[in-house]
DOPA-605050 format. One record per residue (C-alpha): x, y, z; residue in one letter. Coordinates in steps of 0.02 Angstrom, whole numbers, plus 32768, in hexadecimal, padded with zeros to 4 digits. Layout:
XYZA/...
***
This chain:
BE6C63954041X/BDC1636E4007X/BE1063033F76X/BE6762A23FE2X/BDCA627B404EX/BD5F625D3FB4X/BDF261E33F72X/BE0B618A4014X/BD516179403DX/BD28612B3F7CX/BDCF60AB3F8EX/BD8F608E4048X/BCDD604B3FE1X/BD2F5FFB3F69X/BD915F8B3FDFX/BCE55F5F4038X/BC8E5F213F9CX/BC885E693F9EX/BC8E5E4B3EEAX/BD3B5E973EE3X/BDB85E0B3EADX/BE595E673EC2X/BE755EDF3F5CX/BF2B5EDB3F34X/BF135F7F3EE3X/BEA65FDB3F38X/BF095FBB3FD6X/BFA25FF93F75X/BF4C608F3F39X/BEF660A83FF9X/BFBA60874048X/BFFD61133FCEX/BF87619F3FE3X/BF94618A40AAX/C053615D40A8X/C0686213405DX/C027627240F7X/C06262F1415CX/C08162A34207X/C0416344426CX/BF92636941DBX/BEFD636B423DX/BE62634B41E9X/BDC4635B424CX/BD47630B41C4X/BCE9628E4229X/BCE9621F415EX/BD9C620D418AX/BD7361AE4231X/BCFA614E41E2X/BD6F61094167X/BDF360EF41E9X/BD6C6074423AX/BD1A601641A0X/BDD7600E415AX/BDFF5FB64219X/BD6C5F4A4214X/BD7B5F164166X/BE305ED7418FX/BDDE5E814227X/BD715E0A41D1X/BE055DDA416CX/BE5F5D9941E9X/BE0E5CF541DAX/BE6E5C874151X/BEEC5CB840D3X/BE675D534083X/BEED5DBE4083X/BFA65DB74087X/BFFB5DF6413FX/C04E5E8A40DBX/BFA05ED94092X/BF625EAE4145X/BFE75F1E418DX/BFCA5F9F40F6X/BF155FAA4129X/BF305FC841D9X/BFBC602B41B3X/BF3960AB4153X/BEAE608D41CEX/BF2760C34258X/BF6A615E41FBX/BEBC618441C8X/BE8361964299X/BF1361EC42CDX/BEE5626A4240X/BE346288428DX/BE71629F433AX/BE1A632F4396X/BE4E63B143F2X/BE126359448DX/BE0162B44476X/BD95622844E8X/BDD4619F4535X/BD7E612B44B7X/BDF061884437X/BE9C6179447FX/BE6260B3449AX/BE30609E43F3X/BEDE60FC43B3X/BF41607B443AX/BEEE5FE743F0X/BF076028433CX/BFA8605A4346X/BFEB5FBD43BEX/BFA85F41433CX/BFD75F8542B7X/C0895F8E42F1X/C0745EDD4321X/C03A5EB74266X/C0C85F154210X/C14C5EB1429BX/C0F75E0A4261X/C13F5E3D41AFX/C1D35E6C41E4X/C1CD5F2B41C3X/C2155F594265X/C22C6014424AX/C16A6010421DX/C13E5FBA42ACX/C1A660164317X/C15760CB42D4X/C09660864307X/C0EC602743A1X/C13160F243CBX/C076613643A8X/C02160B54422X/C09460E544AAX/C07D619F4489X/BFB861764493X/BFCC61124525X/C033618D459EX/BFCA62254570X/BF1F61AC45A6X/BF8561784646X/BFA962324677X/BEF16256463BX/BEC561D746BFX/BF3F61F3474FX/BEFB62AF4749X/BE4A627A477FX/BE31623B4836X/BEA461A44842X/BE25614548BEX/BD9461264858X/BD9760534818X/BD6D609A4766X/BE056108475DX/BE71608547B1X/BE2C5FF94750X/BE4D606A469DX/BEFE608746DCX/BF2F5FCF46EBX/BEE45FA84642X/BF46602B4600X/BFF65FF34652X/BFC65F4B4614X/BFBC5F844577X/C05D5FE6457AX/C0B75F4545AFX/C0885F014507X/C0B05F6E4497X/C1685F8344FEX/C1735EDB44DDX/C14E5EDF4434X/C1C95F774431X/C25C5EFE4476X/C20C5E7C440AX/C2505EEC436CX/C2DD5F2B43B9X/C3265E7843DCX/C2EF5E634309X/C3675EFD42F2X/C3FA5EC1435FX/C3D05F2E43BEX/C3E45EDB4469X/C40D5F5A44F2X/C36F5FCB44A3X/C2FE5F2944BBX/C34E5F224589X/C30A5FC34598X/C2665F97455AX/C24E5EFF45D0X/C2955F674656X/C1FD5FE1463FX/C1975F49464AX/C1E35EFC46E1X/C1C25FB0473BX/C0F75F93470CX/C1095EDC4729X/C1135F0D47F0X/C05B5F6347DBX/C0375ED24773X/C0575E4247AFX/BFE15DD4475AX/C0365DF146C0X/C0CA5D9046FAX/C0A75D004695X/C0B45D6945F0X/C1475DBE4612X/C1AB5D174646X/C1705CD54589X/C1A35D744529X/C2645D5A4579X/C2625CA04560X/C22C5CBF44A2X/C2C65D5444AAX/C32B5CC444DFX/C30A5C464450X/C3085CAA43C9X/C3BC5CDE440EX/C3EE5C2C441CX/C3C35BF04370X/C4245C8E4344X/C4C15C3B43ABX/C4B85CF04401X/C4D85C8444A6X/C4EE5D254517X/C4665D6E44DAX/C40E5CCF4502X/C4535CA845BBX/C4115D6B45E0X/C3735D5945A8X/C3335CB045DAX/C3835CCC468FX/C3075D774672X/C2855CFB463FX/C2A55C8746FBX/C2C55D144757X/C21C5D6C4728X/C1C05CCA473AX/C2055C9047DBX/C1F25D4D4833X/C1375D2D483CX/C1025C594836X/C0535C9C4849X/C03F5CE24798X/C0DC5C9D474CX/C0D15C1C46C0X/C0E85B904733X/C1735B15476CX/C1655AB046CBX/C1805B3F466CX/C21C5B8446CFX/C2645AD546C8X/C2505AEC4604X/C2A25BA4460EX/C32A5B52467AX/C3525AB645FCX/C3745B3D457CX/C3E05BA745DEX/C4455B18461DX/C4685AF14551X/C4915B95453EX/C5145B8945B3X/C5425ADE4560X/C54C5AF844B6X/C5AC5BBF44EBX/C6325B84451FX/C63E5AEB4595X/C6D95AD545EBX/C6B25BA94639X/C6005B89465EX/C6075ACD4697X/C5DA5AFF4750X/C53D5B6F471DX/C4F65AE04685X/C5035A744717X/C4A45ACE479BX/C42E5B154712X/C3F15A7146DCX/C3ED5A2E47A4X/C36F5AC647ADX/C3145A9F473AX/C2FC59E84765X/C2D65A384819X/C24A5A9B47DAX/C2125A0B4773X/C25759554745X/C23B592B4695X/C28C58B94620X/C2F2593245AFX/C32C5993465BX/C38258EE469CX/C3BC58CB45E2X/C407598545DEX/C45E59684675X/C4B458BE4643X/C4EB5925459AX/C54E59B34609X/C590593E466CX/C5CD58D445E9X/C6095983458DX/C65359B2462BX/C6CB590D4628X/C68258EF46D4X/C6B5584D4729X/C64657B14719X/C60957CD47CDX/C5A2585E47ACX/C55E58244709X/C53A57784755X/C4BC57CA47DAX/C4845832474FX/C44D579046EBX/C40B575B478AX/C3A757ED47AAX/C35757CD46E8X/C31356FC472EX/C2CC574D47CAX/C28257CE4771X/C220575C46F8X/C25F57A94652X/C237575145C8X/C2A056BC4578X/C2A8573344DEX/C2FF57A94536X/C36A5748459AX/C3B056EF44EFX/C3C157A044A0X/C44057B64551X/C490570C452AX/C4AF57494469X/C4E957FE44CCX/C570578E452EX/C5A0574D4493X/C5D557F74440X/C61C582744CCX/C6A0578A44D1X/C65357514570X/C63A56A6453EX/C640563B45F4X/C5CB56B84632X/C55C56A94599X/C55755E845A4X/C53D55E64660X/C4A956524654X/C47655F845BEX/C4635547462FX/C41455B046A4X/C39155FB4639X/C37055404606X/C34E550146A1X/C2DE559146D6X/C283557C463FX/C28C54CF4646X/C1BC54BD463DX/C198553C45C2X/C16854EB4514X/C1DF558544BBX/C26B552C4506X/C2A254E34461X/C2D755A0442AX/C36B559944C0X/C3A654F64481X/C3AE552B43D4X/C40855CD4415X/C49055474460X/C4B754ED43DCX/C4D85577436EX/C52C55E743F0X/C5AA55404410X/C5B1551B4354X/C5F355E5433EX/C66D55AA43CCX/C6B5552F435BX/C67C549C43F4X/C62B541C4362X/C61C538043DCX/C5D353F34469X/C54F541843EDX/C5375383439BX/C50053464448X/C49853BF4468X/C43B53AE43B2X/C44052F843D3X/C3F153144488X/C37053794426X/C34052EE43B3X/C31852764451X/C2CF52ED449BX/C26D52F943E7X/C233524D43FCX/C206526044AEX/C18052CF44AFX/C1EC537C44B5X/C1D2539A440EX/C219545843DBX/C19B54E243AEX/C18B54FC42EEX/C1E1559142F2X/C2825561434AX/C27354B642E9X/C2915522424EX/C32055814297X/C37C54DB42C1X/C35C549C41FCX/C3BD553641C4X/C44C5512424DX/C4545470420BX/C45F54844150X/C4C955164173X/C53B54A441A6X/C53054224135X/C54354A440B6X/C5F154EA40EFX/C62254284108X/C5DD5412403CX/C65654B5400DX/C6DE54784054X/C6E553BA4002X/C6B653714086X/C612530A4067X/C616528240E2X/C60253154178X/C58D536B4105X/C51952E14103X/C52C52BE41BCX/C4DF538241D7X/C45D535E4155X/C43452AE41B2X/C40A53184250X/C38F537941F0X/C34352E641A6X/C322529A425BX/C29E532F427BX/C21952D141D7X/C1B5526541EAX/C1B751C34184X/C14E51D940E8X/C12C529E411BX/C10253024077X/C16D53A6407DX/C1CC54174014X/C25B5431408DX/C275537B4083X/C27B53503FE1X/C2FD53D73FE0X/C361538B406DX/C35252EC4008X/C39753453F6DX/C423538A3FD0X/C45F52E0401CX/C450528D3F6DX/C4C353143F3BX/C54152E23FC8X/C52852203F87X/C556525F3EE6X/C5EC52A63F0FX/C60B520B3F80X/C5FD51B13EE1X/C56E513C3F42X/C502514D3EB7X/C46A50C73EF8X/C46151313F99X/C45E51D23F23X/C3D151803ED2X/C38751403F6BX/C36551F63FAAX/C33652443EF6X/C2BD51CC3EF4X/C269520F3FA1X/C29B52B13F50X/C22A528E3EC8X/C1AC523E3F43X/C19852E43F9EX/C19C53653F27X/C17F53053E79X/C15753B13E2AX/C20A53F23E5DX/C27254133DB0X/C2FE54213E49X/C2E353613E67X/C2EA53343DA6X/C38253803D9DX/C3D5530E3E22X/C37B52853DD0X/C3F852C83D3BX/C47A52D83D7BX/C48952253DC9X/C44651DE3D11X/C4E852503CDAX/C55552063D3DX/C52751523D13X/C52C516C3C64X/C46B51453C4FX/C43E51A93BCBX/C39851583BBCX/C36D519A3C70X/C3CA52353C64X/C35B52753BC4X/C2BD522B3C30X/C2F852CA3CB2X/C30C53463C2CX/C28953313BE0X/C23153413C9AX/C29053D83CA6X/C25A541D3C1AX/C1B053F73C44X/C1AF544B3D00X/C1FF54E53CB8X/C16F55243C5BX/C116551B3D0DX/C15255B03D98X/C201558F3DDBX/C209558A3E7CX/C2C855B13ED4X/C30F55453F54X/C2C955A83FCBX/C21F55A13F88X/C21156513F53X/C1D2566C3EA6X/C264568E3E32X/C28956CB3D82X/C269565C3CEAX/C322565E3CE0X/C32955F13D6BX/C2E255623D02X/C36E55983C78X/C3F0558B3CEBX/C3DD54DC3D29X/C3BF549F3C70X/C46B54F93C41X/C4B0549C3CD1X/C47054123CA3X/C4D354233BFAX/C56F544C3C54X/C57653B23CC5X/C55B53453C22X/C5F053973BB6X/C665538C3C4DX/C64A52D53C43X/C6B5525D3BBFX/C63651F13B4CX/C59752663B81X/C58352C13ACFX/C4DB52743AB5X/C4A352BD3B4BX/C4EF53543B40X/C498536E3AA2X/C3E753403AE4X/C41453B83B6AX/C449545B3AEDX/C39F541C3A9DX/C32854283B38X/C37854C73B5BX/C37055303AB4X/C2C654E73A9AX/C27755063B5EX/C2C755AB3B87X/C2CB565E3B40X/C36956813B84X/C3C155E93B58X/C45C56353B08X/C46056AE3B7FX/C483561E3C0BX/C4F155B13B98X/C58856383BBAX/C57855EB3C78X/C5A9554A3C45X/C65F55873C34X/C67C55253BABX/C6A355913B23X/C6FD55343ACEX/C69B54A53AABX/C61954F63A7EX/C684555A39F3X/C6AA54BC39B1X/C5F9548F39B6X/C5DC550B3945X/C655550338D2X/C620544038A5X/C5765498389AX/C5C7551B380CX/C608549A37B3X/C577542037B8X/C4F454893781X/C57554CC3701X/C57D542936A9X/C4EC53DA3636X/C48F536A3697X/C3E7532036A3X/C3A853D736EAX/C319541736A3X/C34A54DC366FX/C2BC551336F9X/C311549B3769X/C3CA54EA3738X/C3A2558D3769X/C33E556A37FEX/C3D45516384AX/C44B55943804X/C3F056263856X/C3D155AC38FDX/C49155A53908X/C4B0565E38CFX/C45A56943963X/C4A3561C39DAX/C541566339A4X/C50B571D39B1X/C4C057103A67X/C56456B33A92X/C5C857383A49X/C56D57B63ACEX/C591574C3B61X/C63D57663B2EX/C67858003B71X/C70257BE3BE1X/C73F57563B56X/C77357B03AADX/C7AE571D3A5EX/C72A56CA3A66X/C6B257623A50X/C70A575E3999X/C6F656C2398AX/C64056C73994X/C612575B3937X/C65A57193899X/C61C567A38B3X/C56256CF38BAX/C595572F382FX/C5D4569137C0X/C534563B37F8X/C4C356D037ADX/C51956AE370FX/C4B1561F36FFX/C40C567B370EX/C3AA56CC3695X/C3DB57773698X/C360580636D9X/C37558B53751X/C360586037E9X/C3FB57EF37C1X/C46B58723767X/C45558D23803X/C49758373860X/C51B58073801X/C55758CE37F3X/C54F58BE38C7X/C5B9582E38D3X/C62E58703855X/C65558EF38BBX/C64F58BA396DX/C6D6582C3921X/C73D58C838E6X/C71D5914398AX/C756587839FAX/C7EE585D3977X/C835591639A3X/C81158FD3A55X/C88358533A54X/C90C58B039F5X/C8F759533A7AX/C8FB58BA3B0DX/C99758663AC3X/CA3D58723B1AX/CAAF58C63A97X/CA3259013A25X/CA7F589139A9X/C9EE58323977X/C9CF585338CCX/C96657C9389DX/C8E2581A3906X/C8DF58C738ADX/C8D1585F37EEX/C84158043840X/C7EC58A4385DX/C81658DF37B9X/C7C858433772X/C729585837CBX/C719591F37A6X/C72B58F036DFX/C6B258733704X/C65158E23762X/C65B596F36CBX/C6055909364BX/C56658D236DCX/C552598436EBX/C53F59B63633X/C4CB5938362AX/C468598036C9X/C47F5A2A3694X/C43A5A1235D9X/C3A559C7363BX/C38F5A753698X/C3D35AA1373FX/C3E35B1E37BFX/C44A5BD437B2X/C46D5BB73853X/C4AB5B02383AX/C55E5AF93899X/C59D5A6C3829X/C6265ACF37ADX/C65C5B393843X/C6875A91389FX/C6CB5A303813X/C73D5AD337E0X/C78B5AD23893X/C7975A23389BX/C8035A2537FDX/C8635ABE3838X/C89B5A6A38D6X/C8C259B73887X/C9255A0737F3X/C9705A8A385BX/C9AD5A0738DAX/CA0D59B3382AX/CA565A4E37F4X/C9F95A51374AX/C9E85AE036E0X/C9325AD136C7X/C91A5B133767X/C9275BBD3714X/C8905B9A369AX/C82B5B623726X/C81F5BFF379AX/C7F65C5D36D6X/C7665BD336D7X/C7265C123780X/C7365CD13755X/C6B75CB636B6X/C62F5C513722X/C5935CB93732X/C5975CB937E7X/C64F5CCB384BX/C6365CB4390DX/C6CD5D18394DX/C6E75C8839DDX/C70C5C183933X/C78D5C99390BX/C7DC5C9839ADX/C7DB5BDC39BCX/C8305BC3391BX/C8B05C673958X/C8D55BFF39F3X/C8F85B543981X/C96A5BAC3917X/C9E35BD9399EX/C9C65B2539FDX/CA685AAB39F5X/CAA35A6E3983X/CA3C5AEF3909X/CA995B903904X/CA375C053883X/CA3B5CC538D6X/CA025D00381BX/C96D5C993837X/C9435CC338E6X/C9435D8538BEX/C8D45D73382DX/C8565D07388FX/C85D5D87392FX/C8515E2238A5X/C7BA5DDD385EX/C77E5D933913X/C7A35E643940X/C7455EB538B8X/C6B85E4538DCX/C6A35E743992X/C6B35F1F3963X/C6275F0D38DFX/C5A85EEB3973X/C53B5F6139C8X/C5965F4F3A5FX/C6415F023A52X/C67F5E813ACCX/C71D5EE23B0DX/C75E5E553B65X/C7695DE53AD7X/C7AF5E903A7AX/C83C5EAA3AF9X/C8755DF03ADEX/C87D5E013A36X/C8D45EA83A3EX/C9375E4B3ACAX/C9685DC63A57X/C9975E1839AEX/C9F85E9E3A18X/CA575DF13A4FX/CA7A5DA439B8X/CAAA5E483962X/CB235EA239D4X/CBD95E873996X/CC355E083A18X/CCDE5E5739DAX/CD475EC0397DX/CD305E6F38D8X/CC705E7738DDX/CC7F5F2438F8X/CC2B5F6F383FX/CBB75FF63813X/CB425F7E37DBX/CB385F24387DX/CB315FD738E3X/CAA76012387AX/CA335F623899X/CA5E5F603950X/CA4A6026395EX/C99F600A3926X/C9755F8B3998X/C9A65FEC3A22X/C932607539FEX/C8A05FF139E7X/C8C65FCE3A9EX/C8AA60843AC9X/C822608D3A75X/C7C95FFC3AD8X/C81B60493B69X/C7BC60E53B47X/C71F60A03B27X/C70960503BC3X/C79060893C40X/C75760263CDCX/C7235F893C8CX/C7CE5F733C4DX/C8485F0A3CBBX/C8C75F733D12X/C9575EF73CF3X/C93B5EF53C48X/C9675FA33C47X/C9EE5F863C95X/CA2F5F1E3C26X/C9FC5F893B8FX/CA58601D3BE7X/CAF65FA63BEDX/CAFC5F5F3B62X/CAED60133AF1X/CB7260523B60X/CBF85FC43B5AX/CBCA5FD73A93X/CC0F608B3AC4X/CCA260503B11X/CCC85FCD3A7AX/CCCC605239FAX/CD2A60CF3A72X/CDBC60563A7DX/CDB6604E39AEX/CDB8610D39CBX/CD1F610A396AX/CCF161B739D8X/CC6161EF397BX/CC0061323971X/CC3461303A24X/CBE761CF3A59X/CB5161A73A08X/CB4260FC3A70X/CB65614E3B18X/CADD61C13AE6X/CA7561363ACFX/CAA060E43B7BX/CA71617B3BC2X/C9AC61783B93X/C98B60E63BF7X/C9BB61373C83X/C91C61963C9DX/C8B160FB3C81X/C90B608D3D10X/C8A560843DBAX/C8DE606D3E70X/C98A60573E1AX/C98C61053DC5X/C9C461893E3BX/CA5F611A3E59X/CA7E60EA3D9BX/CA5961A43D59X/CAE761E63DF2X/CB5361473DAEX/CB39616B3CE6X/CB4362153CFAX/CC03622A3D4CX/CC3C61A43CBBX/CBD761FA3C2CX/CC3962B43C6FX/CCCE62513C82X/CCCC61E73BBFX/CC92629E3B6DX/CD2162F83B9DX/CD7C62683B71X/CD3662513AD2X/CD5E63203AB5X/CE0962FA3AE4X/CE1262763A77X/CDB262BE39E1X/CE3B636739EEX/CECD62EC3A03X/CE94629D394CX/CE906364390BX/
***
């Protein structure tokens, strides 16, 4: 015991010091050696009491800031706690047992905050202990004396905390009749206290949210109407009207959100309650909801809504109830109280936020010349001195071009502009501003389309005049220059373009975007040029700005959708800078690897689009023929070698009879191609690892497998010698063996033989992938009828049979239960086969075998091993019988 003191009382100092830079251990240390006690050890060393108190104090002055975390908080009082219970005398003071209560009750409280509830709820059991033996200590003195009576209260005030910390964990627990019986106990002291009225009424209402955010509704109706009825018993020292109102609100919600159409009557006179104890906003708002949920007639609801104006709620809230009678499909009600909240409001300068609320409520009502009234009443009123507030002014903008936007989608540009003409009424003439030079950019689209190109240019020009920094603006400016033919102008906007997109790009909705934003409107810009007849010079210029402004230009060309163009594009390139010309050799090959890597990022955008995938890839690689020769271009050309293999199987998997051949010599092609790149690379030194021969090997095994030729045979030899043999190559080239119209079962054994012995080569073997195999050769190997029936054949297939077991054994419950089953049937209808040849002894021997994977099956083995067992009794003696007959 004296260890234990000297160990506690050197950790205690070590916590204290105030160099120390991690407590983490020493509380951890402090937390085990206490943790470890006997409950009922006594130790009456006055060092453990001191430590009981420096360990308290210490976790005092930490509870200021994040010092400490709230789990070495509770750890600390946890010990401190222990520590002072240890000490405890055989007659202990008053001061004692309070110091014990406060100990115990707060640490309970700590270890509740993190959520340890049984914890909490042993320190929570300690403090109550303390607590009655003090009040008993107490009650057995003279009961008159203030002192006494005084201590008594303080110590049933106490005890109604820590029960309600008690019901506070219980309720944590689910525990929900345990925490009634708590606040029962408290109730009882709440009628010698009733000054604490307040804090019980909270501790119910808190029961009751926490229930309600659970959706634990009668949990939640209990203990709110706990929380009102507590409150309301004593208005004195209750928590006040405004906060039973609150506690009412909650409960009437409740009772919504339960279950409706049942509790209708109570919501209703819950929430009339409330706003009896207290009118507020949300409890007239409530009430309109449970109406409205309660499909009452438009009488009540209508006095509701009047109750709201008389009350002077807010014109927030009353537009929150028109958008309320909107989702609730009561639309003349929502208008009617809509004109009504415009008249009452009709002075107040946020009036502009109703009338914005109109216009898009009729607009969602599909009434367009009701609201174009009222947006054209809005524009007078504009000009008239009842200007809308900025914010609602805003709101109206995005109404507007929302509109005008649909309008655009749908073709129809005339009623677009119309929308966007509203908006433009709002700016001043000559006003500088970002939204309207966008507006103006929108319209000129709408011209565009309108093919009223002077009044396109009319508002890119203002466009240009608010915003002349806008690479959005330049573009329109393009665009009309496209669709006049002006290439002059046109190449004036590009090269604008290209100037504003080495700035920051700005979206359409002014928030910063990514510098692919800038690549994107270039690559459009491209687009709109190809699509138009006689526009190649332009185009051109276009591809130009692009490739030489943006670092993801290829990447953005595969938008344009024009794939085909731009194939051909590429092509004339091949064969231009394949021809002597006035090129410089520097100049050659700089264009030759420009246009190989146009090709090659192309290629990747491809992925949707084998074809032209292909088509790509050995243009890149064609184009790299051109360039001097070095690692970095080997590599490349060995890439698109194979990824034009790759796509060229893909096409011939995709076809719809499988008949393409020309696909499968085009792979071929590129893997002999691709051979003589890699001995080049390879010479040059490459990686053990390197996955090129594996892939080129199973390429070639699929393509010539898929045309029936013989080689195929010398290929899988090819992948057997390689240094390295994955056994998921194996398997892959097993499975495209067997694949229509290949047929080669030799083949797919040796590949799952070798793929086997390799798996069982590894420290741990995969006996999944072994069962397939096993699975498979089994398959192939079993004789399908009478005239497959050989010794030969027996003997492989016998021996794959035990491999199975063998797995089987290894790892009895990993193995798949049906699979056993299906071993088990398989050896036995082998059994049967050879019975009927009255091969009796081959067919004994297969029964037999049946038999053992019995005792491996699972849920399915008592009624398989009853099954197997009559059948195996029954086919012996028949076999004896059959076996003497032949005698």
């Amino acid at each position: 015991m004296e260890e234990f003191i000297s160990t506690v009382k050197c950790l205690t100092e070590n916590l204290q010091q105030k160099d120390l830079t991690d407590c983490d251990e020493v509380i951890e240390k402090l937390f085990s050696e206490v943790s470890g006690l006997d409950s009922f050890l006594k130790i009456p060393d006055p060092q453990i009491q001191e430590c009981a108190v420096q360990l308290w104090n210490w976790a005092v002055t930490k509870n200021v800031g994040n010092t400490i975390t709230a789990i070495q908080k509770a750890k600390v009082r946890h010990v401190a706690c222990n520590l002072l219970y240890c000490f405890e005398s055989d007659s202990p003071t008053e001061g004692a047992f309070r110091k014990q209560i406060l100990m115990a009750s707060k640490a309970g409280r700590a270890w509740l905050n993190c959520k340890n509830f049984q914890m909490a709820d042993h320190f929570l059991r300690l403090a109550v202990k303390s607590l009655e033996t003090l009040y008993r200590q107490l009650t057995s003195r003279a009961n008159d004396e203030p002192d006494i009576l005084s201590s008594k209260a303080d110590v049933e005030k106490d005890l109604l905390r820590i029960l309600s910390c008690q019901a506070e964990s219980a309720i944590a627990q689910g525990n929900n009749q345990e925490a009634i019986v708590f606040i029962e106990r408290c109730k009882d002291i709440l009628l010698r206290l009733p000054n604490e009225t307040a804090y019980l009424s909270v501790v119910c209402y808190n029961f009751g949210i926490e229930a309600y955010n659970l959706t634990k509704f009668e949990d939640s109706v209990f203990w709110l109407s706990q929380s009102y009825d507590i409150g309301k018993a004593n208005m004195k020292y209750g928590p006040g009207s405004e906060a039973l109102a609150k506690v009412l609100r909650l409960l009437a919600t409740c009772y919504l959100e339960w279950d409706c159409e049942k509790f209708q009557e109570k919501a209703l006179n819950t929430v009339s309650l409330a706003n009896k104890e207290c009118v507020t906003p949300f409890g007239l708002h409530l009430k309109i909801r449970i109406l409205l949920r309660c499909r009452a007639p438009d009488s009540p609801v209508r006095a509701g809504l009047n109750e709201m104006l008389e009350s002077k709620v807010s014109l927030d809230m009353c537009l929150n109830t028109v958008r309320l009678l909107m989702s609730e499909n009561r639309e003349v009600l929502a208008f009617e109280y809509l004109k009504t909240v415009c008249q009452h409001f009709e002075s107040s300068p946020s009036l502009g936020t109703a009338l914005v609320l109109h216009i898009e409520l009729l607009l969602q009502r599909g009434k367009v010349l009701l609201s174009r009234q009222k947006i054209e009443d809005v524009i007078t009123g504009h000009y008239t001195g009842k200007q809308l507030a900025p914010e609602a002014l805003t709101s109206l903008h995005i109404i507007l071009w929302d509109q005008a936007s649909k309008h655009y989608e749908d073709d129809n540009y005339s009623e677009a502009l119309q929308w966007y003409d509203y908006s433009l009424s709002f700016f001043k003439a000559g006003q500088m501003d970002q939204n309207l030079s966008k507006l103006q950019r929108n319209r000129a689209s709408c011209f565009l389309k309108l093919k009223q190109l002077e009044k396109a240019k009319e508002a890119a020009k203002e466009a240009e005049r608010s915003d002349p920094d806008s690479i959005f603006t330049q573009f329109i400016v393009y665009k009309i220059a496209v669709q006049e033919s002006n290439a002059e102008k046109a190449a004036e906007a590009l090269s604008a373009m290209a100037l504003l997109s080495k700035n920051p790009v700005f979206s359409e909705d002014r928030l910063l975007a990514s510098q692919t934003a800038a690549s994107n409107l270039l690559s459009l810009a491209a687009q709109i040029a190809l699509e138009q007849n006689g526009q190649q010079e332009t185009a051109i210029k276009a591809l130009e700005v692009l490739c030489e402004n943006s670092k993801e230009d290829v990447q953005v060309l595969i938008a344009l959708s024009h794939l085909d163009v731009l194939l051909s594009y590429l092509k004339m390139a091949l064969q231009a800078v394949s021809h002597p010309s006035s090129l410089t050799v520097g100049q050659r090959t700089d264009q030759a690897n420009w246009f190989r890597k146009i090709a090659w990022n192309l290629a990747l955008q491809c992925e949707s689009k084998l074809d032209r995938m292909k088509d790509f890839y050995t243009l890149s690689y064609q184009l790299s023929q051109l360039c001097p020769p070095d690692r970095t271009l080997l590599v490349a050309q060995r890439t698109c070698l194979l990824m034009a293999a790759d796509a060229s199987l893909e096409l011939y998997r995709k076809s719809p009879h499988s008949a393409q051949t020309e696909e499968l010599t085009q792979t071929l092609e590129s893997i002999q191609t691709c051979w003589e790149v890699w001995k080049t690379l390879k010479a040059s030194g490459s990686s053990p690892k390197d996955p090129t021969e594996t892939m080129l090997l199973l390429y070639e095994f699929e393509a010539r497998a898929k045309l029936n030729d013989p080689k195929v045979e010398t290929i899988l030899e090819s992948v057997l010698e390689l240094e390295t043999v994955e056994t998921k190559v194996l398997e892959s080239m097993a499975a495209l063996a067997m694949e229509p119209p290949a047929h080669y079962p030799l083949l797919c054994k040796k590949a799952l033989k070798a793929s086997l012995s390799l798996h069982k080569k590894q420290p741990q073997a995969d006996l999944a992938h072994c069962s397939k195999c096993v699975h498979t050769l089994i398959k192939l190997s079993l004789p399908r009828g009478v005239s497959e029936v050989g010794p030969q054949v027996l003997h492989e297939v016998w021996d794959y049979f035990q491999e199975a077991l063998s797995i089987i054994a290894a790892a009895p419950d990993a193995f798949a239960e049906m699979e056993t089953v299906w071993l088990l049937t398989h050896a036995w209808n082998t059994g049967i086969l050879l019975y009927n040849l009255t091969q009796y002894t081959e067919a004994e021997k297969w029964f037999g075998l049946a038999m053992k994977f019995v005792q491996y099956l699972g849920s399915l083995q008592e009624s398989y091993a009853k099954q197997m067992s009559g059948r195996y009794s029954e086919v012996l003696d028949r076999l004896d019988t059959a076996k003497r007959s032949c005698y």
